[in-house]
N, C-alpha and C positions, 0 to 999 in steps of 0.2 A: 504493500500500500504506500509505502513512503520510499523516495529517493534513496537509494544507496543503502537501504533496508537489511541488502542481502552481502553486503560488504561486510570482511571480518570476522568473528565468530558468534554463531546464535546466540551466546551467554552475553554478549553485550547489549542485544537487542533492547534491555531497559535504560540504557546511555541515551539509545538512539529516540526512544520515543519519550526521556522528561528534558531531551534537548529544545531549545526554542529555535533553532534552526532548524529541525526537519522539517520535508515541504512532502504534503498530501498530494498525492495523485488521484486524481480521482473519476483518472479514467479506468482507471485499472479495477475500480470498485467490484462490479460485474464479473470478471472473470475470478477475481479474489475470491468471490460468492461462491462461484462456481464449483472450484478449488478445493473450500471450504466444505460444504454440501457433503462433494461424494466422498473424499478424505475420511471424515467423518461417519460417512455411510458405513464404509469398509471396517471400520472399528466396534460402532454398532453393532454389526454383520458378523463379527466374531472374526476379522481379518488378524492378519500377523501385523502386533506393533513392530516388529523387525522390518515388517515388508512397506508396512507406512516410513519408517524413516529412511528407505531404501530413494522412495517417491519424491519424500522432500528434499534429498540432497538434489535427486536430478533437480527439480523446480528451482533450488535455490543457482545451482550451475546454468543451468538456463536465463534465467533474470539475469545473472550476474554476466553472461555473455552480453545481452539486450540491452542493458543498460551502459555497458561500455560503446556502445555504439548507439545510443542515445537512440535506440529504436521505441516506438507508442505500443507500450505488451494490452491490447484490448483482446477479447471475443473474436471482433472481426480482422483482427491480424495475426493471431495466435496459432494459426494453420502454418502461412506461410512462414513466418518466424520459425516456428519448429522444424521446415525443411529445411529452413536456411542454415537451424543452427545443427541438424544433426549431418550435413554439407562440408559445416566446419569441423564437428568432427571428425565425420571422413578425415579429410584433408589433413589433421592434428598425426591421425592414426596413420597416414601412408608416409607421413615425414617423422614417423620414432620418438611424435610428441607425447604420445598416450598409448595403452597398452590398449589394445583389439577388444578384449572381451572388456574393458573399463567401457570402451565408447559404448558399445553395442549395447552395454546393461542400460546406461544411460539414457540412446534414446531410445529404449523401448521401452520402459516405465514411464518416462514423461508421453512417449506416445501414447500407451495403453489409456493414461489416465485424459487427456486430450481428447478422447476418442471416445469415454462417456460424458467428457463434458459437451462435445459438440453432436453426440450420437450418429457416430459413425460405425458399419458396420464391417468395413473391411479394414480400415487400420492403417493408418497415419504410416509409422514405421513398415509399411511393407511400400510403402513408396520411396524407402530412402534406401541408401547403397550400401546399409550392411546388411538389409533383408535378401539385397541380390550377390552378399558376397559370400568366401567360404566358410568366414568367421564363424567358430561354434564356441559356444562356452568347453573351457576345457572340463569343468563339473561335470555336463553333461555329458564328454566324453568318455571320460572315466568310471559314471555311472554304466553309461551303457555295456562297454566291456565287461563292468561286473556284474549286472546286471545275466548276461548271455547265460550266466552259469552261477548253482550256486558252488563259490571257492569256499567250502569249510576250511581247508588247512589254512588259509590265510584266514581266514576268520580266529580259528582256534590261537595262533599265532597273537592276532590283535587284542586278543579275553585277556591272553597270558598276559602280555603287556600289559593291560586297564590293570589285573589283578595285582601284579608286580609293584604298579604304584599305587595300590591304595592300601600294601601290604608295608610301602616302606617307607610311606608318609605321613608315620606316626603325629602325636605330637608333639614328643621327646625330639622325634628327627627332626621338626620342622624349627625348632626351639633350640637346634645344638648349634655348632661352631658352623661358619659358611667353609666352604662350599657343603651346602646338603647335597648326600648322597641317596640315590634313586638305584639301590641293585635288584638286578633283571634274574631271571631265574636261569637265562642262559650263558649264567659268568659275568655279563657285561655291565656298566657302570652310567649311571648319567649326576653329571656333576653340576648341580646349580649353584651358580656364584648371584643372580639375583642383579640386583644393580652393582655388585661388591666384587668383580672380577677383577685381579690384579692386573695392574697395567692400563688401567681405566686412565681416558684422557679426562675426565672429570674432575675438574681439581680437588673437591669434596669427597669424593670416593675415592681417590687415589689414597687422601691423606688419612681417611680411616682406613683404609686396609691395610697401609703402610707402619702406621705409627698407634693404631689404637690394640691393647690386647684384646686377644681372645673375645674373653669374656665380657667386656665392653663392647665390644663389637655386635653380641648377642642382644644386648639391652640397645643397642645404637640402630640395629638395623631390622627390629622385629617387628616397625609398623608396616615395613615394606615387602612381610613376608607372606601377603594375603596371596600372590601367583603361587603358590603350592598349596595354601590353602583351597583354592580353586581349581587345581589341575586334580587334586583327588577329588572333590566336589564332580568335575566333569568326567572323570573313570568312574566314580559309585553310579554317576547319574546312564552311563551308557550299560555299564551292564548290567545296570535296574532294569533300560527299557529292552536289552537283549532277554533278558528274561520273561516279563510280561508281557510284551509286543505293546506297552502302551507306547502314546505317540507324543513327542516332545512337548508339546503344550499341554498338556493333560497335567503329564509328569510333574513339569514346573510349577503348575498350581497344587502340588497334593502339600497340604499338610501335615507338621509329624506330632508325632503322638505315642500313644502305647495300641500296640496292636495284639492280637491274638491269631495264635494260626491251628490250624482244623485241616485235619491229616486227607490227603488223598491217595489214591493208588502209584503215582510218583510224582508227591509233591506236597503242598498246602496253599488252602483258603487261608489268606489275608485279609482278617476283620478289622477296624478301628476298634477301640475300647470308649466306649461313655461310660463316664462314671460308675465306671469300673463292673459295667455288665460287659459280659465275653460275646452276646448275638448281637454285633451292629452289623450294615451292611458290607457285601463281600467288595473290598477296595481292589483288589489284584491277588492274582496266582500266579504261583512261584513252584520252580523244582527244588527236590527236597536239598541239594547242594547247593543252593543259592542263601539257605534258614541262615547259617554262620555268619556269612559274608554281610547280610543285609544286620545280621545284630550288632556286628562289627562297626559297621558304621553307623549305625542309630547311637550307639555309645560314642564313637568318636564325636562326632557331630556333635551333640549332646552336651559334652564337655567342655567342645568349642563356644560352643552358639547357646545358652539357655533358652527355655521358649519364650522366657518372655523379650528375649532380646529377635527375638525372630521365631514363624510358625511354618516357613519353608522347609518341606523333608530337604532340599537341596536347594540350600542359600548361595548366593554369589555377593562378594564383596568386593569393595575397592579400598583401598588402600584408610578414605575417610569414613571407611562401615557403613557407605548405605549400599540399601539392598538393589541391584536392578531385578528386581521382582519379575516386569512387564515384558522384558526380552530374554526371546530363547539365549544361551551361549553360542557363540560361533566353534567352538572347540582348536580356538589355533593353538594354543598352548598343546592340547593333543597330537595336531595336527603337525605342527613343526617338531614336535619330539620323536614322533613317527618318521619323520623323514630323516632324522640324523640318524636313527635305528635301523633305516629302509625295511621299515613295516607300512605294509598298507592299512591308513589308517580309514576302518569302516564307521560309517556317522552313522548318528541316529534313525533317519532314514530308512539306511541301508541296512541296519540294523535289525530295526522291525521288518523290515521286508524280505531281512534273510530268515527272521524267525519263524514268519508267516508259512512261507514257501517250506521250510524245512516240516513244520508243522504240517501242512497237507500233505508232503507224503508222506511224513511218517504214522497220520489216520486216516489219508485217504478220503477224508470224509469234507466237503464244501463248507454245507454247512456249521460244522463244528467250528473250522477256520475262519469264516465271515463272523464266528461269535466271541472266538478267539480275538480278533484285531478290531473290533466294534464296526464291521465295515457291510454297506448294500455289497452286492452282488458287483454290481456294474462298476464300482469305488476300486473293488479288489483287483478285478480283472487288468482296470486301465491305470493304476497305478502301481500296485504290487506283484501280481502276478508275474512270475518267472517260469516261462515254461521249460519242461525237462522233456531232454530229445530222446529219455529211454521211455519215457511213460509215453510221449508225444507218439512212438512208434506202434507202439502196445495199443493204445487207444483207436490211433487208423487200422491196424490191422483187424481187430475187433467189428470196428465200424465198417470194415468191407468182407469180411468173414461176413457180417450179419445181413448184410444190403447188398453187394456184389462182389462178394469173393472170387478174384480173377487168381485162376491157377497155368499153368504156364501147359500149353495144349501140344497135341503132336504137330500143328502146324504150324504157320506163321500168326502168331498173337495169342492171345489168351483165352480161356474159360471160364466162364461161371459157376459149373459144378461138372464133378469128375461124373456125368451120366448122361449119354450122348441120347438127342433127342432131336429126331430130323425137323427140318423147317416146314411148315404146311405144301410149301409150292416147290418140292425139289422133284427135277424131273426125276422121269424114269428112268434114266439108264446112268443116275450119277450116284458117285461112291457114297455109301452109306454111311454114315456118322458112326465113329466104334471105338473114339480113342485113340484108335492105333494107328490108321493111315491116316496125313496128314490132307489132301484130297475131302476128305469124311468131314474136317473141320468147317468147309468152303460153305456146307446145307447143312449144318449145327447147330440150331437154336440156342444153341449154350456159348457159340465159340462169340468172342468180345475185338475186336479191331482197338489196337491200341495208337493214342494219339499224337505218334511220333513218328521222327524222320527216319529212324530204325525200322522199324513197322514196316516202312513205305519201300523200304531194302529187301526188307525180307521178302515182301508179297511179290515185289519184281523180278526177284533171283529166281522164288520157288515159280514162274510163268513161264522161266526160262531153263528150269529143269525142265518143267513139265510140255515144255515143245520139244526140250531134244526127247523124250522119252518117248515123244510122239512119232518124232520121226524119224527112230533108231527101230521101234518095232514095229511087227504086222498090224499094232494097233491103228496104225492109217487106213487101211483099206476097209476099217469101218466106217460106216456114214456119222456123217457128223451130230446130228442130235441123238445117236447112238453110242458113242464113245466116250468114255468114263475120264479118259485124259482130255480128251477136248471140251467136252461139260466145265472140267476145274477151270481149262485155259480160260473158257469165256467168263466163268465165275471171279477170276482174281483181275482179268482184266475190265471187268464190272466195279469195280472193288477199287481199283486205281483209280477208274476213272470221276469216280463218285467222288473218291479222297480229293483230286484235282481241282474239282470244281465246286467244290466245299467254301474255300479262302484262297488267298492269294500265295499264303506260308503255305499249305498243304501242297499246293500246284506247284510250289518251288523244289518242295520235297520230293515229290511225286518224278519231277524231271530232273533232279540230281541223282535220284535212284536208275532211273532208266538210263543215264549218262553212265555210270557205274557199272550198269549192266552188261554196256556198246564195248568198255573198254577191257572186260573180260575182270572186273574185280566186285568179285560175289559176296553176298553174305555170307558169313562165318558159316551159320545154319545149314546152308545147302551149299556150298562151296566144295565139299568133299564127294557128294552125290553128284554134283554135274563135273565135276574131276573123271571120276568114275565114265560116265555115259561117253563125256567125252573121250576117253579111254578105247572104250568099247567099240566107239563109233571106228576110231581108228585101225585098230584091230579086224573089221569087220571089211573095212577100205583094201586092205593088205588080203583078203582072199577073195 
């Protein structure tokens, strides 16, 4: 609303407005409305406060382009301004100004949101040049590779590590001499110095590492030691949700308390306790090795945080104790300690979605699993769902065992059922359907024509057996609607010719087979049998 609004840091923003120099725009009222409105709406709506402050930085990056260039941010200019300025960051991004996936988040949030202010339904952002470039978030690259498969062994790998630091991040550890140490169950070491690493260009840090003892040091540097306090907070919090597949917003709002648990066949019901009756409603289920782990940390915690200093099962802190209650974590503390380890580090997400998955098949059962992850049908499918290429196989097969199970016939293509059953209209004098001669397949109500360029090989070669065959023996000197080989020939060249004039792919097929044919190279199939005739033919020349 005000000149140079967006200049500086948000937290000043009350400098700017008890100054008597700010100047009201107030042309801008209207789209500020606007702004306001759906922002708003999405929060109501039960939206991610993450995903709101993602919005307002683009909007503020934006203004702050706009107003450097003194351009009028209204309603009716607010289209073009946006091409212009996601233009510019094209342009930032091909000259090594800005990283690719920075621009592209950019403007496509300001798009998206653009695009219910002006009710558009195809999308601002798909007219700019990174909807037409090859930029992809690398997130979602990365998801998807893992995504293809579920990887347990890196999973199992990634627990080990969650568990390893929430095993060694006591509070005794957190509380002793710097560097705190982080040991891995595989030998290895992660050494936090915190702001307190030797050699620090920091004049202040330098001079306490250098010159303060030990144990000074402990009392000196222990308001700044909430990043370990939070990096175990963000390993209890992931393999809480690997456990119960609840989903990060959920999680972040449960409050803690005293719980009671209620034994299952491998596992326990997770009650709250009221005043101190054991039947409240069931909060989450847990497997029976997770009971330890999760008491473990209620006492940690516990001891940390009292309740009434906070009612978060898993509180996050800064450095000045307040809570950000309202935002998920991003987990980069996890996330870069994973990558000095070179573990793949699996988020929350991916986490529940690899529980999900793993859960279905190890019941097999949909239902169960949609009640498993509190999720509709359709929620599961397009968000979580992983499909597995053994079951994927198992189920088609199933599905055409039951509907048309094609089994592989003595001719060229396939069968429906191993029990030969002639076609209503088979002449009289063609080979009877039996299984066994492949001729018999041609007037087989059961035999199936497959839809491929193979197919279209084979049925050419076996036309081109079945003319030498014709005219290698006395079967010529039968008439033609009399003879059992010539019946085939005109059946498969029925059959080609149907395929040809089918599509335009078939007909290409059809005369790349016959091309194949001219040049004396056969299908595998019959390639040994017209070897043979031809053989014979030769043989037959020489007396």
């Amino acid at each position: 609303m005000y000149e140079n609004g967006v200049v500086g840091n948000v937290r000043n923003s009350k400098k700017l407005l008890a100054s008597k120099n700010k100047r009201l725009l107030v042309e801008r009222l209207p789209l500020v409305v606007k702004i306001h409105e759906v922002l708003n709406g999405k929060i109501v709506g039960g939206g991610s406060p993450l995903t709101l402050r993602g919005k307002i930085v683009a909007i503020r990056a934006f203004f702050r382009w706009a107003e450097e260039r003194r351009a009028s941010i209204t309603i009716e200019s607010i289209e073009n301004l946006y091409l212009a300025w996601a233009d510019y960051l094209w342009e930032r991004f091909r000259n090594g100004a800005i990283d690719g996936e920075h621009a592209t988040n950019l403007a496509s949030k300001l798009g998206s949101l653009i695009d219910e202010i002006l009710g558009f339904n195809l999308g601002l952002h798909s007219r700019t040049p990174f909807c037409k470039s090859k930029i992809r978030s690398r997130n979602r690259s990365r998801m998807k590779k893992a995504s293809e498969k579920l990887d347990l062994p890196r999973a199992f790998e990634f627990g080990r590590f969650l568990h390893d630091v929430t095993r060694s991040l006591t509070i005794e550890n957190i509380q002793s001499t710097i560097p705190v140490v982080i040991s891995l169950s595989d030998g290895r070491t992660l050494k936090e110095y915190l702001r307190y690493k030797p050699g620090s260009k920091n004049f202040r840090v330098a001079a306490i590492t250098s010159y303060t003892p030990p144990a000074d040091i402990i009392a000196e540097t222990f308001s700044s030691r909430y990043p370990l306090i939070n990096l175990r907070v963000m390993a209890e919090l992931l393999i809480f949700i690997s456990q119960t597949a609840i989903n990060l917003a959920e999680a972040r709002k449960l409050k803690v308390g005293k719980f009671s648990y209620k034994g299952l066949s491998d596992g326990y019901e997770v009650r709250r306790i009221y005043k101190n009756r054991k039947k409240g409603a069931v909060e989450f289920e847990i497997f029976s090795g997770y009971k330890e782990i999760f008491e473990h940390y209620l006492k940690w915690r516990n001891e940390l945080y009292p309740l009434e200093a906070n009612d978060l099962l898993f509180p996050f802190f800064s450095h000045q104790r307040k809570t950000f209650s309202d935002f998920a974590p991003s987990f980069e503390a996890v996330k870069s300690r994973c990558e000095m380890l070179g573990i793949t580090s699996i988020l929350a997400r991916n986490l529940r979605k690899l529980k999900l998955n793993w859960f279905a098949r190890q019941t097999k059962n949909l239902q169960l699993t949609l009640e498993q992850g509190q999720h509709t049908k359709e929620t599961y499918f397009r968000h979580y769902h992983i499909p597995n290429f053994q079951m994927a196989l198992v189920e088609i097969s199933s599905f055409y065992k039951a509907h048309d199970p094609t089994l592989q016939a003595a001719g060229a293509g396939g069968c429906s059922i191993a029990s030969p059953l002639a076609i209503s209209a088979i002449p009289k004098h063609a080979t009877v359907p039996d299984c066994i001669s492949p001729a018999g397949c041609l007037f087989c109500a059961s035999h199936r024509d497959i839809d491929s360029q193979d197919h279209a090989w084979s049925l050419a070669s076996y036309r081109h057996y079945k003319t030498l065959e014709l005219a290698t023996y006395k079967s010529q000197l039968i008439q033609h609607n009399s003879n059992p080989c010539a019946l085939a020939i005109d059946a498969v060249t029925s059959k080609l010719r149907s395929f040809a004039e089918s599509n335009q792919n078939r007909a290409k097929w059809v005369k790349e087979a016959l091309d194949r044919v001219a040049e004396s190279h056969y299908h595998p199939k019959w390639d040994g049998f017209i070897q043979l005739l031809e053989a014979a033919d030769e043989d037959t020349a020489q007396y």
